[in-house]
N, CA, C and O of each residue as an XYZ file, in Angstrom:
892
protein
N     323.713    205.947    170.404
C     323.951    207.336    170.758
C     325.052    207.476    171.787
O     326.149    208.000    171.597
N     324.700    207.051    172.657
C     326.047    206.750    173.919
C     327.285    206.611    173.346
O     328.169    207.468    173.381
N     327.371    205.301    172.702
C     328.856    205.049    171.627
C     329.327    206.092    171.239
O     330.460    206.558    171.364
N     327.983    206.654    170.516
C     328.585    207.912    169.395
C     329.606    209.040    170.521
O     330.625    209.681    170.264
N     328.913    208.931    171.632
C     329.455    210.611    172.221
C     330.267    209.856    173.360
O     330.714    210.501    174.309
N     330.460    208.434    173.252
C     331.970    207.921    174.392
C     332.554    208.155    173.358
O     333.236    209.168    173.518
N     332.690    207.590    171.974
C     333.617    207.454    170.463
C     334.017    209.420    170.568
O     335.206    209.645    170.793
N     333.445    210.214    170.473
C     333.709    211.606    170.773
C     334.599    212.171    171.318
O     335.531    212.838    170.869
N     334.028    211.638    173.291
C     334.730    212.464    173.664
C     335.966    211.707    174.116
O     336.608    212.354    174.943
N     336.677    210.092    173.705
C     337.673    209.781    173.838
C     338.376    210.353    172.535
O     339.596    210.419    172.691
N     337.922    210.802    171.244
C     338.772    211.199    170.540
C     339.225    212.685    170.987
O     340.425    212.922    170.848
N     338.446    213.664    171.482
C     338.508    214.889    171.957
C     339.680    214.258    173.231
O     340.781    214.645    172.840
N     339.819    213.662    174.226
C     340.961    213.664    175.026
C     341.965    213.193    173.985
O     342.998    213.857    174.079
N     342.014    212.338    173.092
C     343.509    212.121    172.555
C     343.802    213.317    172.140
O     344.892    213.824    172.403
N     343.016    213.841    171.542
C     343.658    215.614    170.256
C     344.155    216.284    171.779
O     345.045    217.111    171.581
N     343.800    216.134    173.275
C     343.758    217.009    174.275
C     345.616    216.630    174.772
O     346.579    217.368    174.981
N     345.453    215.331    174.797
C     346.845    214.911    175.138
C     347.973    215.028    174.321
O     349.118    214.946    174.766
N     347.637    215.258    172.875
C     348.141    215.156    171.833
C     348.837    216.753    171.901
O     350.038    216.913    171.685
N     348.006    217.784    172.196
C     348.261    218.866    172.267
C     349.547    219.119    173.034
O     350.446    219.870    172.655
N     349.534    218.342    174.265
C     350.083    218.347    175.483
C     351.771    217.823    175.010
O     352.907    218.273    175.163
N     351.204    216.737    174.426
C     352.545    216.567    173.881
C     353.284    217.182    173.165
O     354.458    217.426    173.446
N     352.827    217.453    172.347
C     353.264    218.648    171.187
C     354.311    219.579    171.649
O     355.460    219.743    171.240
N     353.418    220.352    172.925
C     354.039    221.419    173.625
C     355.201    221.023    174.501
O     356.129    221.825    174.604
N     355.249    219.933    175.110
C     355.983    219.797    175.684
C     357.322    219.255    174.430
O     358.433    219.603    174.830
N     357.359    218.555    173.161
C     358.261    218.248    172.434
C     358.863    219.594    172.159
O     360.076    219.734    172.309
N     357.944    220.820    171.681
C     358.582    221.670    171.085
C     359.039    222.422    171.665
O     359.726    223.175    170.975
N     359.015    222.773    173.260
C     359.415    223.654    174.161
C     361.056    223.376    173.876
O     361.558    222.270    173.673
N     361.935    225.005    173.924
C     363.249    225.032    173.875
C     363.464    225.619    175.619
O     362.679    225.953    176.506
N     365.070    225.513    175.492
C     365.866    226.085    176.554
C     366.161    227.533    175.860
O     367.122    227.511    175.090
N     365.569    228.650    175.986
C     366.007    230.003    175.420
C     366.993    230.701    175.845
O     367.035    231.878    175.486
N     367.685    230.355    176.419
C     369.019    230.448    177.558
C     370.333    230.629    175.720
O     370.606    229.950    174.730
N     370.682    231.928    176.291
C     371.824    232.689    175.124
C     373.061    232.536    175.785
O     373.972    232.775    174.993
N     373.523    232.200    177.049
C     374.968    232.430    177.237
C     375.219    231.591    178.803
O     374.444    231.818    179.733
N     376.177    230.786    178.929
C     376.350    230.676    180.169
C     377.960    229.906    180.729
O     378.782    229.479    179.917
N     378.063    229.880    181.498
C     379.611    229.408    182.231
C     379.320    228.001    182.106
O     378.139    227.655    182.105
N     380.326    227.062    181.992
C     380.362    225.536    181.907
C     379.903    225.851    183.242
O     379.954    226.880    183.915
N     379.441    224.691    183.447
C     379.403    223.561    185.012
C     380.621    222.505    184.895
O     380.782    221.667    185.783
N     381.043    222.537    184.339
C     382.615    221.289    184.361
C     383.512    222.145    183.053
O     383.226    222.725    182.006
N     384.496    221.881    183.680
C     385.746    221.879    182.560
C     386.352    220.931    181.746
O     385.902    219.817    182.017
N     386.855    220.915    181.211
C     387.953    219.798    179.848
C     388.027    218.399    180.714
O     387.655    217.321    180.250
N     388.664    218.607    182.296
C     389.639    217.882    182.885
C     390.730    218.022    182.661
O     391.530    217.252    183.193
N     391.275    219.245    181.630
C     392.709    218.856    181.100
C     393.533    220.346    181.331
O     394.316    220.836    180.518
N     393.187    220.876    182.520
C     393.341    222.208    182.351
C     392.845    222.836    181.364
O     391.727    222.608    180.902
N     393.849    223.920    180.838
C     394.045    224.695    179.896
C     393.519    224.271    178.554
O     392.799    224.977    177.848
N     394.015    222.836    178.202
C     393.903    222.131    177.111
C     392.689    222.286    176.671
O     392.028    221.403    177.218
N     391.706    223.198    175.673
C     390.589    222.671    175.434
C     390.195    221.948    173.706
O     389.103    221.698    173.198
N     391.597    221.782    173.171
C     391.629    220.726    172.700
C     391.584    222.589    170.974
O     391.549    222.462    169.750
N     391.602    223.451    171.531
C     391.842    224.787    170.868
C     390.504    225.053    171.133
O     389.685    224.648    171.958
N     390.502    226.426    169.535
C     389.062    226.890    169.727
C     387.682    226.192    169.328
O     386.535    226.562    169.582
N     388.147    225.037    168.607
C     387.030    224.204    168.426
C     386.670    223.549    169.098
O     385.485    223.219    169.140
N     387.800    223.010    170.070
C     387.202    221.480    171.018
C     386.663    222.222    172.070
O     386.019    221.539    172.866
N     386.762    223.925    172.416
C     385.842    224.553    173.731
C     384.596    225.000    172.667
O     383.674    225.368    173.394
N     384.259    225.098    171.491
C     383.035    225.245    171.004
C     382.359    224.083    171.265
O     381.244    224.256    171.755
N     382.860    222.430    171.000
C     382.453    221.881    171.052
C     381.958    221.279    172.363
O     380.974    220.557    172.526
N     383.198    221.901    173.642
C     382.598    221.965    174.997
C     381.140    222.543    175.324
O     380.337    221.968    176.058
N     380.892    223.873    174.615
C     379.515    224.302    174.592
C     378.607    223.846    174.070
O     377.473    223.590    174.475
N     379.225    223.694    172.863
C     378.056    222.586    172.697
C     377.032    221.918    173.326
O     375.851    222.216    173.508
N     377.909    220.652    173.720
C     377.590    219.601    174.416
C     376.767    219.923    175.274
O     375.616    219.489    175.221
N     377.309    221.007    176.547
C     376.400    221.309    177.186
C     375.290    221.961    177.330
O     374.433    221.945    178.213
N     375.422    222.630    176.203
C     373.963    223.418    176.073
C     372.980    222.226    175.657
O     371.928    222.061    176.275
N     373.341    221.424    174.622
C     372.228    220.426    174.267
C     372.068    219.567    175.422
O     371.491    218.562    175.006
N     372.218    219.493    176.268
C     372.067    218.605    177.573
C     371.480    218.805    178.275
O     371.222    217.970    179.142
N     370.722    220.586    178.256
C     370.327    221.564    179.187
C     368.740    221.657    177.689
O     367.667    222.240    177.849
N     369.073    221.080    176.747
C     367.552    221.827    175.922
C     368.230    223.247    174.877
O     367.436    223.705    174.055
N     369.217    223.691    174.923
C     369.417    224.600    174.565
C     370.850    224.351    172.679
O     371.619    225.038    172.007
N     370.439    223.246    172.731
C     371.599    222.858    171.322
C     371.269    223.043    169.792
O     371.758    222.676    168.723
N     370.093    223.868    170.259
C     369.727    224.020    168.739
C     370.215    225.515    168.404
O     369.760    226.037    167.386
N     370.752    225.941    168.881
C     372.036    227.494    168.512
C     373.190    226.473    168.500
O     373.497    225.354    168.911
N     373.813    227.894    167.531
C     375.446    227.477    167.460
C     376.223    228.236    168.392
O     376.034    229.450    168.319
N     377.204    227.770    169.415
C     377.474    228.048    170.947
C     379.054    228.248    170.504
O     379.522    227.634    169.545
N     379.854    229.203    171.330
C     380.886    229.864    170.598
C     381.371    230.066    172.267
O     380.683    230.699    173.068
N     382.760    229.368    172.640
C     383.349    229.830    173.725
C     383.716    231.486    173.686
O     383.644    232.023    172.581
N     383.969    232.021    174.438
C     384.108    233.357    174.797
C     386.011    233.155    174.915
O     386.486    232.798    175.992
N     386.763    233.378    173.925
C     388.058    233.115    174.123
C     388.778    233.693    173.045
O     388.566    233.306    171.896
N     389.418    234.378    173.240
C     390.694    235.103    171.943
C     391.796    233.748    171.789
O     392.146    232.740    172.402
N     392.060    234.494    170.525
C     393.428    233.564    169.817
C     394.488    233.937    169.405
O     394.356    234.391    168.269
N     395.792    233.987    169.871
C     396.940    234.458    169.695
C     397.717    234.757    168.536
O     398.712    234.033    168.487
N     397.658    235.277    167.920
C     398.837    234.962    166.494
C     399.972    234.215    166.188
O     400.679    234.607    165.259
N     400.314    233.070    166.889
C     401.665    232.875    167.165
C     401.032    231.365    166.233
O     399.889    230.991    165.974
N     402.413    230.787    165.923
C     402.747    229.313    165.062
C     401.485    229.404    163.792
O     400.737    228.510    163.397
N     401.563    230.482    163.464
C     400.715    230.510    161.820
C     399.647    230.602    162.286
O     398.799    230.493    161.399
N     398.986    230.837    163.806
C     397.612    231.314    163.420
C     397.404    232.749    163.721
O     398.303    233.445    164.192
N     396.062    233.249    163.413
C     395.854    234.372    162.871
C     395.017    234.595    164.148
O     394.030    233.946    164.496
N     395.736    235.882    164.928
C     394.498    236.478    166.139
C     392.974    236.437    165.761
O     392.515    236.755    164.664
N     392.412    236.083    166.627
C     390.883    235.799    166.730
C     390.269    236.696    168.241
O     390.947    236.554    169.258
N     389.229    237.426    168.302
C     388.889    238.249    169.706
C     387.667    237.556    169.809
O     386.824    237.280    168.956
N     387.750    237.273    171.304
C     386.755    236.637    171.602
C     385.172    237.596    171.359
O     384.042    237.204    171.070
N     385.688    238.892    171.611
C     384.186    239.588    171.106
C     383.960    239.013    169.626
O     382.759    238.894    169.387
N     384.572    238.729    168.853
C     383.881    238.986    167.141
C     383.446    237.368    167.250
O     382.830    236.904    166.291
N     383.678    236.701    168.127
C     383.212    235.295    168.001
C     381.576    234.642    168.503
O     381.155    233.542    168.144
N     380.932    235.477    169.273
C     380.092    235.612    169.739
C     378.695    236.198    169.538
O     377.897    236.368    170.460
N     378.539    236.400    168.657
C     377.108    237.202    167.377
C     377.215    238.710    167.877
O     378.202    239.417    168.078
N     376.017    238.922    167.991
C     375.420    240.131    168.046
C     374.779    240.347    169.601
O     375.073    241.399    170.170
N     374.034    239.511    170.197
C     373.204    239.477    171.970
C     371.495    240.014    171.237
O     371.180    240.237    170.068
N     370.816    240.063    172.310
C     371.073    240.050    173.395
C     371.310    238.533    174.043
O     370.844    237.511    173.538
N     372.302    238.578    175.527
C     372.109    236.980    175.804
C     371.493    237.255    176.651
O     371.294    238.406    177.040
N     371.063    236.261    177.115
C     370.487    235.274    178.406
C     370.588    234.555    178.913
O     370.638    233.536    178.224
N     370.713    234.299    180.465
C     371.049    233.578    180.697
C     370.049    232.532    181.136
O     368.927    232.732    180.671
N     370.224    230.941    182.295
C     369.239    230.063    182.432
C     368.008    230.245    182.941
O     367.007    229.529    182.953
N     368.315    231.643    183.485
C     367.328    232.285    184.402
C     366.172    232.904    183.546
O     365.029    232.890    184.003
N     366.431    233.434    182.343
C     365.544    234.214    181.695
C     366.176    235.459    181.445
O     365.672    236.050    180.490
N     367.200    236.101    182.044
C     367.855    236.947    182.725
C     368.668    237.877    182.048
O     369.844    237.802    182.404
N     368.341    239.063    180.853
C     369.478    239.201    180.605
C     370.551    240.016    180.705
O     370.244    241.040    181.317
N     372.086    239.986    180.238
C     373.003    240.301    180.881
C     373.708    241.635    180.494
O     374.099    242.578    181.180
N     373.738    241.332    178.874
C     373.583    242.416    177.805
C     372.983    242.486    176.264
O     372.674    241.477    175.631
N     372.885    243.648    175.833
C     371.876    243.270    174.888
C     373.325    243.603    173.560
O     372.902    243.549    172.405
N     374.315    243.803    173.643
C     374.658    243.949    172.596
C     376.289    243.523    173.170
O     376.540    243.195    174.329
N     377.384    243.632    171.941
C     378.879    243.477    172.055
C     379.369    245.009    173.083
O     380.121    244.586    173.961
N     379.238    246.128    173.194
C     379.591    247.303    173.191
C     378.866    247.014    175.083
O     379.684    247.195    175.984
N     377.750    246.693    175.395
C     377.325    247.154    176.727
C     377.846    245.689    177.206
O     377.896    245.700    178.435
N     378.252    244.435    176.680
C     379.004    243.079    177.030
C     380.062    244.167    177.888
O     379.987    244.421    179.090
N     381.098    244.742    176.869
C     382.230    245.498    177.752
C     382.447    246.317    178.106
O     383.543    246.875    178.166
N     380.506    246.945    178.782
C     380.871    248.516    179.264
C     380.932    247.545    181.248
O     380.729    246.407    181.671
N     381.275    248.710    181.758
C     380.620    248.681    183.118
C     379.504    248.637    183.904
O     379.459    248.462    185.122
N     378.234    248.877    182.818
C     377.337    249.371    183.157
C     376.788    247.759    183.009
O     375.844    247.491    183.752
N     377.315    246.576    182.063
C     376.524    245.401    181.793
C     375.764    244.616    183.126
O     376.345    244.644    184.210
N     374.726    244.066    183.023
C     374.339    243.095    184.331
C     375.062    242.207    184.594
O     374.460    241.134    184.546
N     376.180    242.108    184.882
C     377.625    240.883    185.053
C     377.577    240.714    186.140
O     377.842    241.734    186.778
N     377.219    239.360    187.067
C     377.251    239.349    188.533
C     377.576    238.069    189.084
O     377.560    237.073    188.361
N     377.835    238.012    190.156
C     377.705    236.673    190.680
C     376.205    235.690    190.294
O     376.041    234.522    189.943
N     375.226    236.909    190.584
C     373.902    236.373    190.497
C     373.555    236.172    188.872
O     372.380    235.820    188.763
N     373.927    236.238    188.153
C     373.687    236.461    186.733
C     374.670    235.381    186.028
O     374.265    234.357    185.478
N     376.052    235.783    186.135
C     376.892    234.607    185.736
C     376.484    233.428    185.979
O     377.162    232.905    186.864
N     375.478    232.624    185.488
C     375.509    231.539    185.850
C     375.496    230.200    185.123
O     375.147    230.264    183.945
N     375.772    229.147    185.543
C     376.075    227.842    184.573
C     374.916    227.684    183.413
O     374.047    228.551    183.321
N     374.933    226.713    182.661
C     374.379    226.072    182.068
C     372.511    225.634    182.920
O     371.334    225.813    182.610
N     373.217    225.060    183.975
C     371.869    224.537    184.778
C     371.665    225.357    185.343
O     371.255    224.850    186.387
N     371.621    226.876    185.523
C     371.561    227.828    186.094
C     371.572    228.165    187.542
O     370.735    228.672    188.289
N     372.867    227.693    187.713
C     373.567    227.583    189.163
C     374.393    228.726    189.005
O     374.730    229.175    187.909
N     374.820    229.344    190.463
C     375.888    230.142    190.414
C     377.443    229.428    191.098
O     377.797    228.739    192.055
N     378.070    230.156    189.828
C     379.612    229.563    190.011
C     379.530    229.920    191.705
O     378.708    230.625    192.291
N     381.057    228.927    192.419
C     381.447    229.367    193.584
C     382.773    230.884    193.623
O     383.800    231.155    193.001
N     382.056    231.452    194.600
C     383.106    232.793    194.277
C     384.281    232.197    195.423
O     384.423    231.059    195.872
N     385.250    233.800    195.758
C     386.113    233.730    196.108
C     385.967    233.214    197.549
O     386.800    232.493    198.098
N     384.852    233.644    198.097
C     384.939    233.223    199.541
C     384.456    232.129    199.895
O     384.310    232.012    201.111
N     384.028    230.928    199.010
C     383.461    229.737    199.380
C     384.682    228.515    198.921
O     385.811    228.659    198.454
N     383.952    227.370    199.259
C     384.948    226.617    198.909
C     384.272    225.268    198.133
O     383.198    224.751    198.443
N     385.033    224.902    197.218
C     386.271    225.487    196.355
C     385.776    226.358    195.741
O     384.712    226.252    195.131
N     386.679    227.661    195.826
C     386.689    228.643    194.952
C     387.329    228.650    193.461
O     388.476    228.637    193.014
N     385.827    228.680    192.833
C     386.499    228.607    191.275
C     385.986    229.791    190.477
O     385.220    229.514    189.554
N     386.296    231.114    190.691
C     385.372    231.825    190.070
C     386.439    232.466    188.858
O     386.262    233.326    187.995
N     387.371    231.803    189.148
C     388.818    231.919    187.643
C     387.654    231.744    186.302
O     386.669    231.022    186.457
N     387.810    232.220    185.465
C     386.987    232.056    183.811
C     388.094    232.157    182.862
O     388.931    233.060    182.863
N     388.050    231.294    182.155
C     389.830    231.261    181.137
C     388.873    231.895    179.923
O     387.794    231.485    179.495
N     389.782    233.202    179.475
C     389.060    234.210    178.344
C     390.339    234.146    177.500
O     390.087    233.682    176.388
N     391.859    234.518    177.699
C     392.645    234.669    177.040
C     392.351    236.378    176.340
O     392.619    236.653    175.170
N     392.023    236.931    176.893
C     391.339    237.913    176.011
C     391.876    239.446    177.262
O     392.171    239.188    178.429
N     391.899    240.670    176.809
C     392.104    241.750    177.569
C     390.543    242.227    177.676
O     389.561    241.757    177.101
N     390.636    243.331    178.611
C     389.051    243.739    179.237
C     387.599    243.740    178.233
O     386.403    243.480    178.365
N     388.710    244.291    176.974
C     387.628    244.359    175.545
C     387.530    243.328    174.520
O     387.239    243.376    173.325
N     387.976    242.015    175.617
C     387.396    240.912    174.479
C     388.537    240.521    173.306
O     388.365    239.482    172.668
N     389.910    241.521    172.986
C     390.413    241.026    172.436
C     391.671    240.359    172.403
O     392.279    240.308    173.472
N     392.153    239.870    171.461
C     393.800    238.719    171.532
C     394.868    239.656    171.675
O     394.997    240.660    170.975
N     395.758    239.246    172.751
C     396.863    239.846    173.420
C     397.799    239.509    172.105
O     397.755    238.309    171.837
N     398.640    240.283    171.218
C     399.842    239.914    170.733
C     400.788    238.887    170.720
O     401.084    238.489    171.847
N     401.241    238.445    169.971
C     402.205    237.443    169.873
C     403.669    237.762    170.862
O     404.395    238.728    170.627
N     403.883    236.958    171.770
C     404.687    236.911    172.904
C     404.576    236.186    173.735
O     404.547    234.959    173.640
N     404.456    237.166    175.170
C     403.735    236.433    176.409
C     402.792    235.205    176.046
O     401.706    235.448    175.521
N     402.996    234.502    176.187
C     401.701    233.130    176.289
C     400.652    234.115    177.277
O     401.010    234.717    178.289
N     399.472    234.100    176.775
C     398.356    234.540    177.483
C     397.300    233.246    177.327
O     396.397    233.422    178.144
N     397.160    232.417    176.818
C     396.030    231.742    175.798
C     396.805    229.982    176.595
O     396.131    229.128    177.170
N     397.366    229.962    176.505
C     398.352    228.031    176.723
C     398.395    227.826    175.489
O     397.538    227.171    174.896
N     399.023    228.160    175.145
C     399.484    227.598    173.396
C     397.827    227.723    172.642
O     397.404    226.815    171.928
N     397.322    228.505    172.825
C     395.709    228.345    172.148
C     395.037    227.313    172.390
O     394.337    226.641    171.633
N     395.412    227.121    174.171
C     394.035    226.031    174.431
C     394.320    224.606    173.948
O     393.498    223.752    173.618
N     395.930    224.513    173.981
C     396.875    223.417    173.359
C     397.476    222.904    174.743
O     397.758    221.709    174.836
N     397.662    223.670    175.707
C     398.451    223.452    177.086
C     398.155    223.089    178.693
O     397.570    223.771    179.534
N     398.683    221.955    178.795
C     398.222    221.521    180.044
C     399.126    221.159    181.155
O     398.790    220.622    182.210
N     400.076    221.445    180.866
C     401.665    221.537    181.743
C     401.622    222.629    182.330
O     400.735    223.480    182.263
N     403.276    222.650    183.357
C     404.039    223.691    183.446
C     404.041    224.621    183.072
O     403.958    225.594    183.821
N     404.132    224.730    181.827
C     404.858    225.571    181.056
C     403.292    226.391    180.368
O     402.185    225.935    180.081
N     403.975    227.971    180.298
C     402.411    228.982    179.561
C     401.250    229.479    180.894
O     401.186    228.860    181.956
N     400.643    230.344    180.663
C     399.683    230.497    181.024
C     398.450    231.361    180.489
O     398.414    231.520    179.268
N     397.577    231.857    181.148
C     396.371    231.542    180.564
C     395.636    233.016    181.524
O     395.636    233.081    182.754
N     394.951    234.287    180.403
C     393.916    235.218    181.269
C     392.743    234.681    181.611
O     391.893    234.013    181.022
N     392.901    235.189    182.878
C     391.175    234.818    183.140
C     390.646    236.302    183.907
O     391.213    237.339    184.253
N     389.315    235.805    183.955
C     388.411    236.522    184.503
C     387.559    236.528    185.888
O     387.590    235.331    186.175
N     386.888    237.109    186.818
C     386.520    236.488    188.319
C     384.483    236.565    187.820
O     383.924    237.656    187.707
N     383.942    235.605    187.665
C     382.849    235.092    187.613
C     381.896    236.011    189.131
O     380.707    236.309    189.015
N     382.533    236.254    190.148
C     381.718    236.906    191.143
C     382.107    238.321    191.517
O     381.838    238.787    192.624
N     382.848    239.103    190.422
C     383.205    240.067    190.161
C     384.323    240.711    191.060
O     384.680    241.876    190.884
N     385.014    239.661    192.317
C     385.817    240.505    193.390
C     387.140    239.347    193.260
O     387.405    238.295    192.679
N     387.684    240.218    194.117
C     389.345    239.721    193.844
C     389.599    240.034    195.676
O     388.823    240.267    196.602
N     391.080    239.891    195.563
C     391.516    240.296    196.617
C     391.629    241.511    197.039
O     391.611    241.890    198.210
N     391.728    242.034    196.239
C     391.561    243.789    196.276
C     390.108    244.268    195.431
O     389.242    243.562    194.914
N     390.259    246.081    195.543
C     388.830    246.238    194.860
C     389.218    247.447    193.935
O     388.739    248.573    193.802
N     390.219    246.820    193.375
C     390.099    247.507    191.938
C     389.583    246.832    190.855
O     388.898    245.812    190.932
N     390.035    247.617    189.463
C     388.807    247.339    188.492
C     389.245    245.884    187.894
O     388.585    245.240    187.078
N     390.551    245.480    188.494
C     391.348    244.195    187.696
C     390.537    242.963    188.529
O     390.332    241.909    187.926
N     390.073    243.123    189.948
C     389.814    242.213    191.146
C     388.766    242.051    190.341
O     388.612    240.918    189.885
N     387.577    243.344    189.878
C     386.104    243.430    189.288
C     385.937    242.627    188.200
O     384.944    241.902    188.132
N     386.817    242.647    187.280
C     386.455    242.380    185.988
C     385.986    240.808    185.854
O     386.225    239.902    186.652
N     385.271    240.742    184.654
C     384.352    239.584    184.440
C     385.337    238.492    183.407
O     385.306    237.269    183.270
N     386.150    239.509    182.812
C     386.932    238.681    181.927
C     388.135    238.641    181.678
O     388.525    237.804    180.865
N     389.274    239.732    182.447
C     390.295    240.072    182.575
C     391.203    240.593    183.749
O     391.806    241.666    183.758
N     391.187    239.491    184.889
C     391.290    240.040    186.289
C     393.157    239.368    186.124
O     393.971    239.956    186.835
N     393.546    238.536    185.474
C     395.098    238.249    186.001
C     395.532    237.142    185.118
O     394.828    236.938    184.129
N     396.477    236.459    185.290
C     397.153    235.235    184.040
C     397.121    234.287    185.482
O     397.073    234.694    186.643
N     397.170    232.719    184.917
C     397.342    231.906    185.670
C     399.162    231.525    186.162
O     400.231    231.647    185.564
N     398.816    231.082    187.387
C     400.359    231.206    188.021
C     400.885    229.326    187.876
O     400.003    228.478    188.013
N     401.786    229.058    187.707
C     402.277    227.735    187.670
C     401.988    226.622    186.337
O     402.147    225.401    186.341
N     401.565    227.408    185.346
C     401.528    226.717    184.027
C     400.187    226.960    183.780
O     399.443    227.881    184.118
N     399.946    225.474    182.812
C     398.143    225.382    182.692
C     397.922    224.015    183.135
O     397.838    223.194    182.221
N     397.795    223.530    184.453
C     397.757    222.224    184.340
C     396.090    222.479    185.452
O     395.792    223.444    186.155
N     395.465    221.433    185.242
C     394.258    221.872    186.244
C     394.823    222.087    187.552
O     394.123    222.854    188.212
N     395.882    221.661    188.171
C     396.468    222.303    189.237
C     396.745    223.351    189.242
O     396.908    223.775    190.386
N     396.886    224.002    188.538
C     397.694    225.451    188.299
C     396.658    226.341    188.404
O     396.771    227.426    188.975
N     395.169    225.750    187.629
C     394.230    226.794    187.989
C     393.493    226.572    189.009
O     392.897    227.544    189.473
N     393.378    225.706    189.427
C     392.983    225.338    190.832
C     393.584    226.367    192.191
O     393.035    226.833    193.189
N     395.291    226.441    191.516
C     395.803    227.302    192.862
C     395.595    228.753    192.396
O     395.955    229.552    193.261
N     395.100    229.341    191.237
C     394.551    230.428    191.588
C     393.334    230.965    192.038
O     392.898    232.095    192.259
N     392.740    229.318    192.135
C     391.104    229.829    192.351
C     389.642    229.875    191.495
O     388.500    230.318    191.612
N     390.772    228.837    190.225
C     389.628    228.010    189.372
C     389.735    226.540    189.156
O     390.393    225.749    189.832
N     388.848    226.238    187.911
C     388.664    224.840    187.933
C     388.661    224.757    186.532
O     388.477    223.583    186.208
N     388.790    225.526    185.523
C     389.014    225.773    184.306
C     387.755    225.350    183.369
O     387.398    224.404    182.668
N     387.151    227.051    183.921
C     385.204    226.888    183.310
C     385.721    228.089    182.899
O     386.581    228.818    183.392
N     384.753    228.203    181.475
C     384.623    229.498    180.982
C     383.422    230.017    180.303
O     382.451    229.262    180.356
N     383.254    231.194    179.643
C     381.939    231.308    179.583
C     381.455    230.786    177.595
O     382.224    230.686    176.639
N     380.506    230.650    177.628
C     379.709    230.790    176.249
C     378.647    230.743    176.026
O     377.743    230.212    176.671
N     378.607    231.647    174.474
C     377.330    232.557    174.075
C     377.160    231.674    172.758
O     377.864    230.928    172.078
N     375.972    232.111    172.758
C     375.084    231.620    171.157
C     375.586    232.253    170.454
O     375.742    233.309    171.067
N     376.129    232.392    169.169
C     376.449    233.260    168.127
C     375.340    233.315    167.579
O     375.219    234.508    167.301
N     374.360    232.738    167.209
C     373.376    232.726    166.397
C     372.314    231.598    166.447
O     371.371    231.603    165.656
């Protein structure tokens, strides 16, 4: 009798641990959108629009979160045979979230109203850290979008993009955005999340360094 109900209740703790495990295998990272914690190393270069998808990638699956398909937040120029791309149409539908639980917007349209939850406190990495803003050091709250306020690709001309995320020199530069929403001034260009100025001195990680990034940008789950 004893046997019978030790034989019991050690099978009742395995199904108990078993459970345990389970839950803990199947638990995801539900986290929809967030800023690298590291860049390329190569400036500008992110090897185009695939090798910064594949930047998201990486990091989302590192964080629990790689089972979405992760889509840098970045427009594409029309120039040398390719065909403009806006970083809004690259990015699904929302709502995202960020590591926090947190979310920021629930759709494309309130992404680029004013009214979105876009913040220092909200913008935040992958590991759900907040970028460094303007007044700390190093200040990297630069976000390379290539993109104007509404998400989409600037015309064929001006280099806005580095050769489409091809450029890590001198030469080109690159829109970004301020991750802690302030600038040097307090207009709506200092504010913006994704369209505050072009980088000064090329695209080399020096170049964004001297404006005040480190060449992180943001990305969302498409789906």
């Amino acid at each position: 009798m004893k046997s019978t109900q030790m034989l019991a209740l050690g099978g009742a703790a395995a199904l108990a641990i078993g459970a345990i495990a389970g839950c803990a295998t199947t638990s995801e990272n539900k986290m929809t959108f967030f800023v690298t914690s590291v860049s390329s190393g190569k400036g500008a270069d992110l090897g185009g629009l695939a090798g910064a998808d594949a930047h998201c990638q990486k990091l989302a699956a590192a964080v629990g979160a790689g089972n979405r398909s992760w889509h840098a937040y970045l427009s594409q120029q029309p120039v040398g045979g390719a065909a403009a791309i806006n970083a809004r149409d690259r990015i699904g539908g929302g709502p995202w979230t960020n590591a926090k639980g947190v979310i920021i917007a629930y759709n494309v349209g309130e992404l680029h109203d004013p009214t979105a939850n876009l913040t220092k406190q909200t913008l935040l990495t992958e590991k759900g850290e907040m970028v460094n803003g303007r007044t700390e050091t190093p200040n990297t709250h630069d976000a390379l979008t290539g993109s104007d306020w509404y998400g989409r690709a600037y015309p064929a001309g001006a280099d806005m993009t580095c050769g489409n995320y091809t450029k890590s020199g001198s030469e080109g530069a690159i829109q970004m955005g301020h991750t802690d929403r302030t600038g040097l001034t307090e207009d709506n260009l200092a504010r913006s999340w994704n369209s505050s100025h072009a980088s000064r001195g090329g695209c080399s990680q020096d170049a964004l360094k001297g404006t005040g990034g480190a060449g992180l940008f943001y990305c969302f789950a498409a789906k």
